[in-house]
Each structure stands twice: as C-alpha cells, then as structure tokens.
C-alpha positions, 0 to 999 in steps of 0.5 A, spaced: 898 882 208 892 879 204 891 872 203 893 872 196 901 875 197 901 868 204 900 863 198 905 866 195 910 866 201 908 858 203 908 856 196 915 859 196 918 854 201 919 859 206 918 857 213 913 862 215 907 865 222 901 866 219 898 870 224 892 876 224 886 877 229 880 873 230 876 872 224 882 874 218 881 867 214 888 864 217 885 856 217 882 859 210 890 859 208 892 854 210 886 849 207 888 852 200 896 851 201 894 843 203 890 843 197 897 846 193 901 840 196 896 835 195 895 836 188 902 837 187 903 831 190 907 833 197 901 830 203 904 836 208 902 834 216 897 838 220 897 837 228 895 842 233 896 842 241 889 840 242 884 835 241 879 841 240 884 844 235 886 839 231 879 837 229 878 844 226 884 843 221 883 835 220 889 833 223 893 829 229 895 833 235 902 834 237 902 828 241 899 823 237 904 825 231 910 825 234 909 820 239 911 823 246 904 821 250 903 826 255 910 829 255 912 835 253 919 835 254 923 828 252 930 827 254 936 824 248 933 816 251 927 818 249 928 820 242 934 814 241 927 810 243 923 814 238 929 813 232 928 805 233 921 806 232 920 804 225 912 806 224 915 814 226 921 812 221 916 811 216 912 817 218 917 822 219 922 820 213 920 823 207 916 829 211 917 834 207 912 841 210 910 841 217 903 845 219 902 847 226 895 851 228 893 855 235 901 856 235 899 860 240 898 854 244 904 851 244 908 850 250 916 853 249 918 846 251 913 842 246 915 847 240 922 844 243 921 837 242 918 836 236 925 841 232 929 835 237 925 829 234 926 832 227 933 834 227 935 826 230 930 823 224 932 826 219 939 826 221 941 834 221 942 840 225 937 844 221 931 848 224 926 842 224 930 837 220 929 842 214 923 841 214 918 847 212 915 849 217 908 853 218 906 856 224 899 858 225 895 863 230 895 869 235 899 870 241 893 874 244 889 868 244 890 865 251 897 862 253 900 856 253 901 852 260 909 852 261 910 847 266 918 846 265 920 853 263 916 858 267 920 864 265 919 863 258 912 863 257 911 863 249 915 859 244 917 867 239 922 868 245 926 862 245 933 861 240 929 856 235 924 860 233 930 866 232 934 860 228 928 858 224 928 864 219 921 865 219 917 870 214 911 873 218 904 873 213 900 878 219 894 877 215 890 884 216 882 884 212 877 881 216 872 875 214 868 874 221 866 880 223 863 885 219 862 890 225 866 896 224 865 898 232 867 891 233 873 891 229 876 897 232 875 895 239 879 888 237 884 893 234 885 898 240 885 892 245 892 889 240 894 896 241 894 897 248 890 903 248 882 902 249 879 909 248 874 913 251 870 912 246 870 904 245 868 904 253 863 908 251 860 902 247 861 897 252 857 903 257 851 902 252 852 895 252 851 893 258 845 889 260 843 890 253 837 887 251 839 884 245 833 884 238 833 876 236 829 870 239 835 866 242 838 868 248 845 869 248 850 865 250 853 866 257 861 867 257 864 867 263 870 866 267 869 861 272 867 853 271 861 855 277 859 860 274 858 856 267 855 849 271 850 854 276 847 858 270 846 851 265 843 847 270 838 853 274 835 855 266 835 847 264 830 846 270 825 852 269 824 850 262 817 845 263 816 837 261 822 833 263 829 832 260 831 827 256 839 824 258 844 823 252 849 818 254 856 817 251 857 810 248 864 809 250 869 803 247 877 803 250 880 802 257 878 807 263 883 812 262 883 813 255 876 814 255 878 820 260 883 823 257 878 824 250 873 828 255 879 832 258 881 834 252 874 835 248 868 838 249 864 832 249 860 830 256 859 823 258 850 825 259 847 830 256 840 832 259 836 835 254 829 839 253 825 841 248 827 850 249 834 848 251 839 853 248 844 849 246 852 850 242 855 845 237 861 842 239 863 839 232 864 841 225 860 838 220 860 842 213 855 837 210 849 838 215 850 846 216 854 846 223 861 848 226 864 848 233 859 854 235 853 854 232 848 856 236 841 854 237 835 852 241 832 844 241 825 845 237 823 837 238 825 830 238 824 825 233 820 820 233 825 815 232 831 815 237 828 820 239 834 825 236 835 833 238 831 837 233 835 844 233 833 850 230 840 854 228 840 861 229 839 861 221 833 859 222 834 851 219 832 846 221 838 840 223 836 833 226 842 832 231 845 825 231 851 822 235 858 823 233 865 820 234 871 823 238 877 818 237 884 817 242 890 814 237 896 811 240 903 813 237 902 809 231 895 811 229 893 805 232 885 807 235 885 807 243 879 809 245 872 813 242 866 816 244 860 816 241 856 823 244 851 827 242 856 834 239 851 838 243 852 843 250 848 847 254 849 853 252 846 858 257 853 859 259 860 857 258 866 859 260 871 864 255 877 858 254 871 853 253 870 858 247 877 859 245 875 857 237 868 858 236 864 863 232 858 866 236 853 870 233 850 872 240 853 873 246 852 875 254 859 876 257 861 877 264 868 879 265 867 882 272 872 876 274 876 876 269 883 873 272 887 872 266 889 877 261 887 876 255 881 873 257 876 880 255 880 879 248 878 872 247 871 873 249 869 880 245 873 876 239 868 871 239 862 874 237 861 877 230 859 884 231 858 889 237 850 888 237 851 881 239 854 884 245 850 884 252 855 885 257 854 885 264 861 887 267 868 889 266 874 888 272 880 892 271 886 886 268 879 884 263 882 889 256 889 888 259 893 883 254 900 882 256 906 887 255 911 882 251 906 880 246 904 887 245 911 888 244 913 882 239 905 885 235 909 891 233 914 888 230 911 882 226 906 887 223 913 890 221 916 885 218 909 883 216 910 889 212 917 888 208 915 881 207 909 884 203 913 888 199 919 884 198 914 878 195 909 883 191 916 886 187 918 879 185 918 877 177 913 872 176 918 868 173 922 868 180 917 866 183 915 860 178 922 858 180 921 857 187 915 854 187 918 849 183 924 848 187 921 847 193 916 842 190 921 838 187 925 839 193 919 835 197 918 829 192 912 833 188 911 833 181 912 840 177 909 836 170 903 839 169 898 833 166 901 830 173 899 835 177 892 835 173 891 827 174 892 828 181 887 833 181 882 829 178 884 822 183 882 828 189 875 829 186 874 822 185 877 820 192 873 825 195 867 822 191 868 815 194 869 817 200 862 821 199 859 814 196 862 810 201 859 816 207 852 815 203 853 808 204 854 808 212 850 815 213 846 816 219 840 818 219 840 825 220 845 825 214 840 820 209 833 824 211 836 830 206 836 825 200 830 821 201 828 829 203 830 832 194 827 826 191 820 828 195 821 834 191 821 831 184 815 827 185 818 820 186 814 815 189 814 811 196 817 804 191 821 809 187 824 811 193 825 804 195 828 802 189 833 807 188 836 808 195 836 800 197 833 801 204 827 798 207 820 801 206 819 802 213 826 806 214 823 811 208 817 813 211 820 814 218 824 818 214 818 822 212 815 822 219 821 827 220 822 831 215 815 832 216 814 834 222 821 839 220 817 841 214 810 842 214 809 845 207 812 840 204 808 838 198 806 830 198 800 829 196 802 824 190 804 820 197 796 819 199 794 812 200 787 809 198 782 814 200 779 808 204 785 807 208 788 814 209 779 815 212 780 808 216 786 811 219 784 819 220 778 817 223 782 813 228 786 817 231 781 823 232 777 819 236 784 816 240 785 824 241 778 826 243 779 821 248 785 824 251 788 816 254 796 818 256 796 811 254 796 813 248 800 818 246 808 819 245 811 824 251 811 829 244 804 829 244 803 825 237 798 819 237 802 813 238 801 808 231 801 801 236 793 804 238 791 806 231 794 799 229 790 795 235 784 800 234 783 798 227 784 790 230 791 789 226 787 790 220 791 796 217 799 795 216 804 799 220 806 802 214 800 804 210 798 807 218 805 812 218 803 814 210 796 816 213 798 820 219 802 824 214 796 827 213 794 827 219 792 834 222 
C-alpha cells in the first residue's frame, strides 16, 4: 500500500494498523494525519510504550496518558478510582482518535487495559469506548515483555484486536534504505527464507573495511560487550576525557526511572576523536535519534562537545532535557544531559528506532529472535555493513509472526482495492462524518482560520524558543547576520544580547568556520597589531600556563601582558585574526 491510499483510510475514521518494514515512512503517515486533525480541529492522542518511543512521536507514554503507573494490568478497583479522577475525565472525554506507535512493543495486557480504561470513561462496550484507534509498528522488531500472560506473546493474538475491525495499511515503498541488496535481504528475512545468494553478501561482508572516515558503530548483543569496547577505545584516544554530568531535579526513584527508560547517562566521559551517536531528535540543529559522528573540539565557552555528523556539518552540542509527568501531566523529575553516548558500540535493543549510516555488526551471540533483523534494519545500505559474525537463531524471526505477516499483506491488499475504487464524493462523505463525529469542523474558512492559528502558534512558539534558546541554537543567527555584513553594534542592536555574548559567538563559529568572511569586523589596526603581537610572543614562549587545554592562548595572559590596557572585548575580536 502506498502512503497516499493510508491517508485515505485514517482520515476515513477507520480504526487501523499501519504496519510495513523499517524505513516505509509510517511515522511520516502518521505526522500528515495528526496535521489533518488539527486543522480540523480534533487534538487526537499520541503515546508510545516507552520514553524513547514517544519522544520520536511527540507524545506521552502509555503509562503516563493513562494514568496506571508502572502497572500493566489494572483490576475493576483501580479503574473505579481512574473514573473518580477528575483531570483523567477531562483528558479522556471528549477523545476522539487515539494514536499507538511501536505497537509492537505493547504487552497483551497493557493493550488491555487501556480498551478497559476507555470502555469505563466513555461509558460503552465498544472496542476502546469508540474511539478511532491507530495502531502503528512492525511485529518483527523486537517483542514485548509479557509478564501476566506468558502464552500470549503479542497483542494481534488476543480477542480485541479481533473485535476492534481493524483495517490493515502494510505500507510497502521504502524511504530509508536506498540499497537494493538491502532491501531484498530484509524481505527475504520477513519471508522466512534467506537465500544462498543473500548469504553470499554477508560472506563478502564480513570484517569489511568500510570506505568512510568514521568508524562504524558496533551492534552487538550483550551489555559487556557494548561497555568493554566504549570504555577500551575512549581511553586509547590521547589527551584527557572531559566529564559530562547530569543536572537532575526531583526525587531519587523518579530521577532513576528516566535513565531507565532513556538513553540519557548520568556522566558522559568525552574526548576529542570520540565516536559518538545522538540520542535525541532535534530537526532545527540537524540531528536525530542516531545521528552518528565524531567530537572535533570543545568550545571554548561551557566547553560544549563540537561534533562533525557523518555529513560533514558541524553541531556545537548543548545539554538537553528528559522529563517524568505524573498521571496529571504534573512534572515529577528532569534531567538535564548532554544528548550524546559513545557510540564504538551499542547493543542491538538500544538501537531499535535509530538510523545508522554505518554499522559493525557482531550477531555471533545472538540470543533473541529478531535480533539479526533489528540490527540489518538499522543501516541504510549494505555497504554500511561490516559484519563480524552470524550464529544459527541470528535471521530466525518468529513463526507466529511470519504467519500473521502474510495475512496482514492479504488484507493489506483488499484494502487498497477496496479504497482505491471508491467515488470521491463517498470518500468526502466519510471524511466529514467522521470529523464531525469527533467535534472538528467541515466549514472550509474554519478549517482555514485553524491553519493559520497552527502557523502562528508555531511562530510563537519559535519566538518565544528564539528568546530562551541556548547557545548552540543562537550561534546560527549571530552566524546569518555575519554574512550580510552586519556590525558588532548592529548585531547588538537587533539581537538585544550583551557585547560580550555576540563575540564568544564569533569565537566559535570561527573556530567551526574558518573561512567565513570578517574582515568588516577588524578592530583599529593599532589594537588588532598591539594584540597579535602579544599572543606571538605568549606562544613563542610555550608557558602551559598560558594556554587552554585546547591549545588557544588564553585572553587573561594577553589582557595582564598588555597591563589591562586593552578590554576583554577588543582582545576577543582581535584573536579572530589571530593565526
């Protein structure tokens, strides 16, 4: 199914499981049919089994939304309680589309209890109180952990979701991966049937050199493994690590339960050469869950991590926030981290989600079906490949779901035909009902005016991050007005921020790039000489005193060496020139 004949089918009302392989574009789907509702103005809610998970969507975990803590099975008491629960009423009301993403992750008995919650909310027996229900994720990504109902391992095999009438979209055109090999091999692992000629290519992978300048991430299938490698490579590199502490408010076991649920580390040892993988999404600075790259330097000021992305482009990385709400949305705990791992190495459920363009992959111990999967599925073609081993269960997925694969592809398949032959004015029809059935609007200038409230609250939103943005996120404006020549005054002036912020700002975004043009910047040649000379002659006696652990001449032995007579500001705008 194509992406386009989705929409059709969500925006229909239906309940529905997207599904398709790794790189298909279902969160892409997903994101267009949130953007339908809003303008129609239906706020649908997201959430996701996991902390991780629903920081890719934008949305709450299962937990949170739904109130029920850590459990994942609730009795009838707990749901009279829930009921009782006035900021849940107000929440679960007047909900009207309900998105689940990584589905594939969802215990049996969680899927359960959020169909009860609802059922007892809104007061009938209908699947999830009527609510439409999206399903999203592949069920050969790894499973979930059953704890109540061991023999029913995944949620398609209970009696809900054969009462909730669901419409299949498999969705079938990759985006990801634009390697044929690749593509082929994924397919023939969902099939069941790895072909001679597919073990062939992992025969010429194996201890491949790969042709790029990083190193490729190591996957493996044990924690030991992971830590041993990160540990072993960050100490070979020279020069010593620089810590990355987390700042951390809230009680003890609420602080715990975000680095168990996340990525993020309480300490970050760093050095400059460290491979290292993003483990945040953050579209404005050019990095995702998985970005891959390698620390270049640190800056000068907070002595932030300057990383080079496999790109090539340059990203001074800042701390980040991970949050814990309460059932009411009440924020709990924080933590306040650097979004960076070591990245040598990680182990293959760490890297469930992300997008790898190069990648050293051990399956010699896999211990899991669908391990192999996760991990080939991972990279975005077979040349970012380097395999170091394959173990007899490493391309085993599990029989139930090769089963239950063929028949989502069939019912896939009638869907598409199904949809595809309906008139357009029948399809307008459901659209409209639907919408009107959640409390949205059909009125064309309504659904025009919410447009434009989105653009302007995403404007607001952007001016109001413009005014709280942290350094890294500020460097690129001060960055574009270099460019058209403005002054440091000018700069001043129409940023509101102090002189001394603007020129660490060009202290950096030198050091990033050096052949950015700023000559309109020189001070007085009097000053920049006075200067210059200084720091020669600082450098030509070779004090360590003297000199950052970067290796830059350090501005307080400049300003003494001058006897004070020269300010901290003109000494930073001449050591720009300084080479």
């Amino acid at each position: 199914m194509k992406q386009n004949t989705a929409l059709k089918i969500l925006c229909s009302g239906e309940n529905v499981f997207l599904t398709g392989s790794a790189g298909t574009g279902k969160t892409f789907v997903i994101n267009k049919y949130i953007e339908y509702l809003k303008e129609r103005g239906i706020n649908p809610a997201i959430v996701a089994p996991t902390g991780i998970a629903a920081s890719h969507i934008g949305g709450k975990t299962i937990h949170s939304f739904f109130s029920i803590g850590i459990k994942e099975y609730i009795d009838d008491g707990y749901i009279n309680w829930l009921t009782r629960q006035r900021f849940l009423n107000g929440r679960l009301k007047d909900l009207g589309v309900l998105i689940i993403d990584e589905i594939s992750m969802v215990s049996p008995e969680l899927f359960l209890s959020m169909d009860r919650i609802l059922r007892a909310f809104k007061k009938t027996d209908k699947p999830f109180g009527g609510v439409q229900v999206i399903l999203s994720g592949d069920f050969f990504q790894l499973p979930p952990i059953s704890k109540e109902r061991k023999e029913i391992k995944f949620v398609w095999q209970t009696e809900l979701w054969q009462n909730m009438e669901l419409r299949v979209c498999y969705l079938e055109e990759k985006f990801r991966q634009d390697d044929e090999v690749l593509i082929n091999i994924l397919e023939e692992i969902r099939l069941g049937e790895v072909s001679e000629d597919s073990m062939n290519v992992f025969r010429s992978r194996y201890k491949k050199k790969l042709a790029n300048n990083f190193n490729p991430t190591k996957l493996y299938t044990h924690n030991v493994d992971v830590d041993r490698i990160n540990e072993a490579e960050l100490k070979n590199l020279p020069g010593k690590s620089l810590a990355f502490r987390a700042i951390t408010k809230g009680a003890k076991n609420n602080i715990e339960k975000i680095f168990k649920s996340s990525l993020v580390a309480e300490e970050v040892r760093l050095k400059e050469e460290a491979m290292v993988i993003f483990i945040k999404n953050n579209y404005e600075k050019g990095y995702i869950n998985g970005t891959l790259g390698k620390v270049i330097s640190f800056t000068e000021v907070g002595n932030h991590p300057i990383v080079e992305i496999f790109s090539g482009k340059k990203i001074i990385v800042e701390k980040d926030e991970w949050l814990l709400e309460d059932e009411k949305g009440n924020i709990k705990a924080r933590v306040k981290q650097t979004p960076l791992r070591l990245a040598w190495a990680l182990t293959i459920h760490k890297s469930q989600g992300m997008t790898l363009d190069a990648a050293e992959i051990d399956l010699s111990k896999t211990f899991e079906i669908g391990q192999g999967y996760v991990a080939l599925s991972r990279i975005k073609s077979i040349h970012g490949l380097r395999l170091m081993g394959l173990n007899d269960i490493a391309l085993r997925v599990d029989e139930r779901v090769l089963e239950i694969d063929s028949e989502m592809k069939r019912l896939s398949r009638l869907n598409v035909g199904e949809f595809n032959s309906l008139e357009k004015e029948e399809l307008e029809k459901r659209y409209k009902n639907f919408i009107l059935k959640c409390g949205g609007t059909i009125a064309e200038k309504e659904i025009e005016e919410n447009k434009k409230e989105i653009e302007r609250a995403v404007k607001e939103e952007k001016k109001s991050f413009e005014s709280k943005k942290p350094r890294g996120e500020t460097i690129e404006i001060t960055k574009k007005m270099l460019r058209d020549k403005k002054t440091i005054a000018q700069i001043v002036k129409e940023r509101g921020l102090a002189e001394s912020t603007i020129l660490s700002h060009l202290q950096e975004i030198r050091g990033l790039l050096p052949d950015l043009d700023i000559e309109h910047l020189k001070p007085k040649e009097e000053v920049l000489n006075l200067v210059l000379d200084k720091a020669r002659e600082i450098k030509a006696k070779n004090n360590p005193d003297d000199f950052l652990e970067s290796g830059q001449v350090k501005l307080k032995s400049i300003f003494e060496g001058l006897n004070k007579e020269v300010s901290y500001e003109d000494i930073k705008l001449a050591m720009l020139f300084f080479g």
